[in-house]
C-alpha positions as CSV (number, residue, x, y, z in Angstrom):
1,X,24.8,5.4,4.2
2,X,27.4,2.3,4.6
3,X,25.9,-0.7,3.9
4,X,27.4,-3.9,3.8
5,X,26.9,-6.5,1.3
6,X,27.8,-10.1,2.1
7,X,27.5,-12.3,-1.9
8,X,28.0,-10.4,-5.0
9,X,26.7,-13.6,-7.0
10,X,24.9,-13.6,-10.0
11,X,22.0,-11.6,-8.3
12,X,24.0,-9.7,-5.4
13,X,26.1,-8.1,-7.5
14,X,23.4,-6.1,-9.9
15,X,21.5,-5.5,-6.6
16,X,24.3,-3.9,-4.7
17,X,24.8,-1.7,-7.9
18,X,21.6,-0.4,-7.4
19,X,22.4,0.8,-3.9
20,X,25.7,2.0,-4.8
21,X,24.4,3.8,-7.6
22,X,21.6,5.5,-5.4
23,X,24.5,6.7,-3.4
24,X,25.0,4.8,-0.7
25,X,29.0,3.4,0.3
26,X,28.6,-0.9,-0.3
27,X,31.4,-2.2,2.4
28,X,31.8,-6.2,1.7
29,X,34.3,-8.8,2.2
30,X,35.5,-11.9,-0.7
31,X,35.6,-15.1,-0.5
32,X,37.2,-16.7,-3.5
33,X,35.6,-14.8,-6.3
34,X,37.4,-11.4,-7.1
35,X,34.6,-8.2,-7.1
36,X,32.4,-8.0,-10.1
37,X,33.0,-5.9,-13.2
38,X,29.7,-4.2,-12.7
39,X,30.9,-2.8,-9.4
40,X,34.2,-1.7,-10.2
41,X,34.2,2.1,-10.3
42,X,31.1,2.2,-7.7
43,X,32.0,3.4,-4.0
44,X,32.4,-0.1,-3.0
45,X,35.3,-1.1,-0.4
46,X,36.4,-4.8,0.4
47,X,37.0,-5.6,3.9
48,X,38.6,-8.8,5.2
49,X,35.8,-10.3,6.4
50,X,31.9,-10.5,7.9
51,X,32.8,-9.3,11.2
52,X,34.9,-6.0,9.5
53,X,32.0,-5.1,7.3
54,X,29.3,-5.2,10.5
55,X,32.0,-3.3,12.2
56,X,31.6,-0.2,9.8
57,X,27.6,-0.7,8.8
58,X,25.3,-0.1,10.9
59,X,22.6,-2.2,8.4
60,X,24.3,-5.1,7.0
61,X,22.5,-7.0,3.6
62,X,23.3,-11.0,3.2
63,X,22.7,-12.5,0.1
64,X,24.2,-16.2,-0.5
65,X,23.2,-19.8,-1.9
66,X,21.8,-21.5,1.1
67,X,21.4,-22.1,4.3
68,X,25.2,-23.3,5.9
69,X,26.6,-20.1,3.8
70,X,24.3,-17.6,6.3
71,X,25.4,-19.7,8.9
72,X,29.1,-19.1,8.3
73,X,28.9,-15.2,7.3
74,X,27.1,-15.0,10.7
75,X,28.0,-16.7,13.4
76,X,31.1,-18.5,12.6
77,X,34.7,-17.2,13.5
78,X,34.8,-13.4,11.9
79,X,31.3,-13.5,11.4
80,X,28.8,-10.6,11.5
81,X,28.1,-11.4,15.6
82,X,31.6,-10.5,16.3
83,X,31.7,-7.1,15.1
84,X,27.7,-6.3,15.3
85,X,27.2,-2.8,16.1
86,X,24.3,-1.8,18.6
87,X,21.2,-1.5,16.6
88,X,22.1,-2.9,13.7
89,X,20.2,-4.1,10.7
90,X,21.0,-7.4,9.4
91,X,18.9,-8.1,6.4
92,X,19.3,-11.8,4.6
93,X,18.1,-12.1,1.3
94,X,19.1,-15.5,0.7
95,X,16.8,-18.8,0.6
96,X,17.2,-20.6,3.3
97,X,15.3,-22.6,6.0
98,X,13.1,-20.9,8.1
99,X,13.3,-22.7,11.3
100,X,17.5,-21.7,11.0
101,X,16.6,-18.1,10.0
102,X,14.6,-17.8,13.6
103,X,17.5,-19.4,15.1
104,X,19.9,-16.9,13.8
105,X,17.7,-13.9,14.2
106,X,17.4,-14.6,18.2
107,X,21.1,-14.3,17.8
108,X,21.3,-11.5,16.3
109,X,18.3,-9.8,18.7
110,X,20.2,-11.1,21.3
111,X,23.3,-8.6,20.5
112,X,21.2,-6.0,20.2
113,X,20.4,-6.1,16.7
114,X,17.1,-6.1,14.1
115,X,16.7,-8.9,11.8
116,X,14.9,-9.0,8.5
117,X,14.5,-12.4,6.2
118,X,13.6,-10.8,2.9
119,X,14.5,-13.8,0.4
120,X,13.4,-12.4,-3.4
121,X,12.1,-13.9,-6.2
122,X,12.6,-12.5,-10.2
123,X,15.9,-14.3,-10.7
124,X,18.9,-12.6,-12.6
125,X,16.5,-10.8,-15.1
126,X,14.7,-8.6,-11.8
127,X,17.6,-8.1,-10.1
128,X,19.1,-6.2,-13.0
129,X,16.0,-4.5,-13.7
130,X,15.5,-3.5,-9.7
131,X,11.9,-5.5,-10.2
132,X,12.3,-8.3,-7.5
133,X,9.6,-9.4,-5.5
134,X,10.7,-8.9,-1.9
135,X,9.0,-11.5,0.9
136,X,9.5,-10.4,4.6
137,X,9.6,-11.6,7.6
138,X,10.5,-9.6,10.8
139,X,9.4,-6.7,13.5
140,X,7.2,-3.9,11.7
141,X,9.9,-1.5,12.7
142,X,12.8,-3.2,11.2
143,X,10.4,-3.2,8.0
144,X,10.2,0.3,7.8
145,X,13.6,1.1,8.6
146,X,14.8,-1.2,5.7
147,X,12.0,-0.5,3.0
148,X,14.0,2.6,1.2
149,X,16.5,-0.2,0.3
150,X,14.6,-2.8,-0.7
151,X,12.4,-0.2,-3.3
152,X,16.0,0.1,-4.9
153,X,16.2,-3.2,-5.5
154,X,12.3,-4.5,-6.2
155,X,8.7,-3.2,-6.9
156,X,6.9,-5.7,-4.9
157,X,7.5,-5.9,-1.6
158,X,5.6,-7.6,1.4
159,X,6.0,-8.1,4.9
160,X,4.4,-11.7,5.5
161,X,4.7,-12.0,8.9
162,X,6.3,-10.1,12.0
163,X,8.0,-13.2,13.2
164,X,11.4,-14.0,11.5
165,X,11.1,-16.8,8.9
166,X,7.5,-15.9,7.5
167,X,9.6,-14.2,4.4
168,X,11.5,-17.6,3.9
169,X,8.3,-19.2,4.3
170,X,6.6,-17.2,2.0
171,X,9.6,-18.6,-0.6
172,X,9.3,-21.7,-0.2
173,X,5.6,-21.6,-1.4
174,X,6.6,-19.3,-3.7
175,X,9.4,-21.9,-5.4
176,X,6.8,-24.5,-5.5
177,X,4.7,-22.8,-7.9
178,X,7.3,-22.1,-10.0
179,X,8.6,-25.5,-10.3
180,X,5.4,-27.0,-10.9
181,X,4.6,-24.6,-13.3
182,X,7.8,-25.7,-15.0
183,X,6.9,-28.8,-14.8
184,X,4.3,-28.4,-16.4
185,X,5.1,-26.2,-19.2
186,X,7.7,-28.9,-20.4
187,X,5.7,-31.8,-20.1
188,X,3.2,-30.2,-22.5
189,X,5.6,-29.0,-24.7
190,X,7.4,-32.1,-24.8
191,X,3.9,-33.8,-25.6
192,X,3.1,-31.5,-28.4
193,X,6.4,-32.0,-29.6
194,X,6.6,-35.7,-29.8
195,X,2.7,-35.5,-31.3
196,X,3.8,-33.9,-34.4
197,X,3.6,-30.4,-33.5
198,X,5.8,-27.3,-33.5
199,X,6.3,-26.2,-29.8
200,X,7.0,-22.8,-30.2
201,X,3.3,-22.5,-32.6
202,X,1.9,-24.2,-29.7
203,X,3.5,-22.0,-27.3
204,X,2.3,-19.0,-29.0
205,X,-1.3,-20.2,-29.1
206,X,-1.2,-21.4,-25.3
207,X,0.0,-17.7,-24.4
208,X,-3.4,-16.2,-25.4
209,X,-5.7,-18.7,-23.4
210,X,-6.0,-19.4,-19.7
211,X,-2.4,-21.7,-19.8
212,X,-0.9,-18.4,-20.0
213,X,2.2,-17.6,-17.4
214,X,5.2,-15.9,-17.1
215,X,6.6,-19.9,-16.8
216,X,5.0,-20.6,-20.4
217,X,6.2,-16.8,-21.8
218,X,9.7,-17.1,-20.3
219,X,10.8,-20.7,-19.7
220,X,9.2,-22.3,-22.4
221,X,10.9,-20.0,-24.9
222,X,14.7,-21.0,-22.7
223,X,13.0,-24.6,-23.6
224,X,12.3,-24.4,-27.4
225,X,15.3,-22.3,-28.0
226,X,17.5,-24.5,-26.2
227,X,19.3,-21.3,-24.3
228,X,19.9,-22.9,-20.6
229,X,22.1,-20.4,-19.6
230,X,21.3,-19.9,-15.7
231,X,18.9,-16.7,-15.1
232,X,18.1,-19.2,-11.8
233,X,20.3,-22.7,-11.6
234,X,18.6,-26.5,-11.3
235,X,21.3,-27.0,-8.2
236,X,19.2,-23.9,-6.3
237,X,16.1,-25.0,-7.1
238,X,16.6,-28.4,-5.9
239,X,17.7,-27.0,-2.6
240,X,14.7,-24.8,-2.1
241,X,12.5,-27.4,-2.8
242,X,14.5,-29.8,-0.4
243,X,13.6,-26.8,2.0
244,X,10.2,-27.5,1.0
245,X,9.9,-31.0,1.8
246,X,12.1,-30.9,4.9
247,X,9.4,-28.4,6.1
248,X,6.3,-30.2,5.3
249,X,7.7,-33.2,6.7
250,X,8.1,-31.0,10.0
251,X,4.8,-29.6,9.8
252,X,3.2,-33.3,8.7
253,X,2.1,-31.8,5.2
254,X,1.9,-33.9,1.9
255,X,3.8,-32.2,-0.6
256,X,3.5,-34.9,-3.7
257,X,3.6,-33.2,-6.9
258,X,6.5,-30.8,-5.2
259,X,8.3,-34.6,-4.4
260,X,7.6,-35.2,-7.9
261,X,9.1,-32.2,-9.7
262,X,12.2,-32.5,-7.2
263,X,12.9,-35.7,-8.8
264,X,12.7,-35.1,-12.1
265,X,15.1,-31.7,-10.6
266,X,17.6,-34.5,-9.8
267,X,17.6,-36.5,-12.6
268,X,18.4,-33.3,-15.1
269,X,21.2,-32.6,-12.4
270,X,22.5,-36.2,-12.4
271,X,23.0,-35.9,-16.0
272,X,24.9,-32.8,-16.2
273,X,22.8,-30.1,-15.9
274,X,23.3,-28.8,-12.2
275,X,24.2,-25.6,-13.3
276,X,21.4,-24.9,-16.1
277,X,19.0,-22.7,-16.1
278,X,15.7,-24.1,-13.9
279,X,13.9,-24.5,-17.1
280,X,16.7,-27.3,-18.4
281,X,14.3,-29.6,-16.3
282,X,12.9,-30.1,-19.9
283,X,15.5,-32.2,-20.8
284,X,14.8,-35.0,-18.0
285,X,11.5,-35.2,-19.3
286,X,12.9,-35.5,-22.7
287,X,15.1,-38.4,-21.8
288,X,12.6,-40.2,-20.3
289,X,10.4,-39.4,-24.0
290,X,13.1,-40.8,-26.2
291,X,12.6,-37.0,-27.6
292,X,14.4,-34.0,-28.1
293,X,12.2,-30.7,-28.9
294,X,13.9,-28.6,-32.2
């Protein structure tokens, strides 16, 4: 079918592969970053802008950094409303707020139109390897209509809640864990390390008790290798965990350790490391330990 494809970042580009190598035509539109590599030879055709590629799909896939970016690529001047087709699917796989995500699905509803929030979580790594856990939030129907797209591009895949923002909900939560697990990883690496030990022994140890996590098998070896090149960068998870907070402040939850973590998120970025790898949060921790792991 034609799908369009609004943000062939570092994620949206392997994942529109994956459709377009399933057989289906990927319309999009540019903004200042000329198409991927990986997509040149695949059916892919650029258009001139959000409301030209809704014009010639009938489902319509949004994947960009955060929340004022959906805004634009919908609703702004040229955006997807203006050229919405009857029934269309408009799918946004980004992570954004979820009180804006119902905002812009009533929009979208109300031009006759289905909406979908499906943000994902696997990083760079999953979206290459079409293994992307896929959170959703939307009608039933919608869900079904869309699934034999999403399977091309994860393996799990949930629909949280029939009311739009569950999905980006489901993020959120799902972004606090993983910082705090990364938290956590470096300050116990960093504490091993500045005891005398040799992080990656203790690494290998911790992996075969109950410490064990994807966090301590994946980060912690971007930690002790010192290779923070961004599967998932500190400037994104900063901004989903300032979802987090702005969130709990509306629902009146305490979020402290998240608070925490986000601090220690800003600190790495104020020093440089904005466009790290998530796992370069080791290094604020190290500053503040007058200690380098290596």
């Amino acid at each position: 079918m034609d799908i369009g494809f609004i943000g062939l970042g570092v994620m949206g580009a392997p994942m529109a592969g994956h459709l377009a190598g399933a057989g289906h035509r990927i319309h999009t539109c540019l903004n200042t970053s000329p198409l991927p590599d990986a997509l040149h030879g695949a059916s892919v055709k650029v258009l001139g802008s959000p409301a030209e590629v809704a014009a010639a799909c009938d489902t319509i896939i949004i994947m960009v950094p955060d929340t004022p970016d959906v805004i634009r690529v919908i609703r702004d001047e040229n955006g997807l409303l203006e050229g919405l087709r009857e029934g269309a699917l408009v799918i946004d796989m980004s992570s954004i707020s979820p009180i804006v995500t119902a905002e812009l699905a009533g929009l979208v509803d109300a031009k006759g139109g289905q909406y979908l929030d499906a943000p994902v979580s696997g990083g760079e790594v999953g979206a290459k390897a079409q293994t992307l856990t896929i959170m959703v939030g939307g009608p039933q129907q919608a869900f079904d209509r869309a699934l034999p797209l999403l399977q091309l591009m994860g393996k799990n895949i949930t629909l949280i809640g029939t009311h739009n923002g569950a999905g980006q909900t489901c993020k959120i939560a799902n972004q606090i864990i993983v910082g705090l697990n990364i938290e956590a990883v470096a300050e116990a690496l960093v504490f091993a390390s500045k005891a005398g030990c040799d992080p990656a022994i203790v690494r290998q140890a911790l992996m075969g008790g109950f410490a064990s996590s994807k966090i301590l098998e994946v980060h912690a070896e971007r930690m002790i290798n010192r290779t923070f090149n961004p599967g998932f960068r500190i400037k994104l998870h900063q901004k989903d965990l300032n979802l987090a907070l702005e969130s709990a402040r509306a629902l009146g939850v305490a979020l402290p350790n998240t608070a925490t973590c986000q601090e220690l998120f800003n600190a790495a970025s104020a020093n440089g490391h904005a466009d790290a790898d998530h796992s370069a949060l080791v290094r604020a921790l190290e500053a503040m330990a007058n200690h380098e792991m290596g």
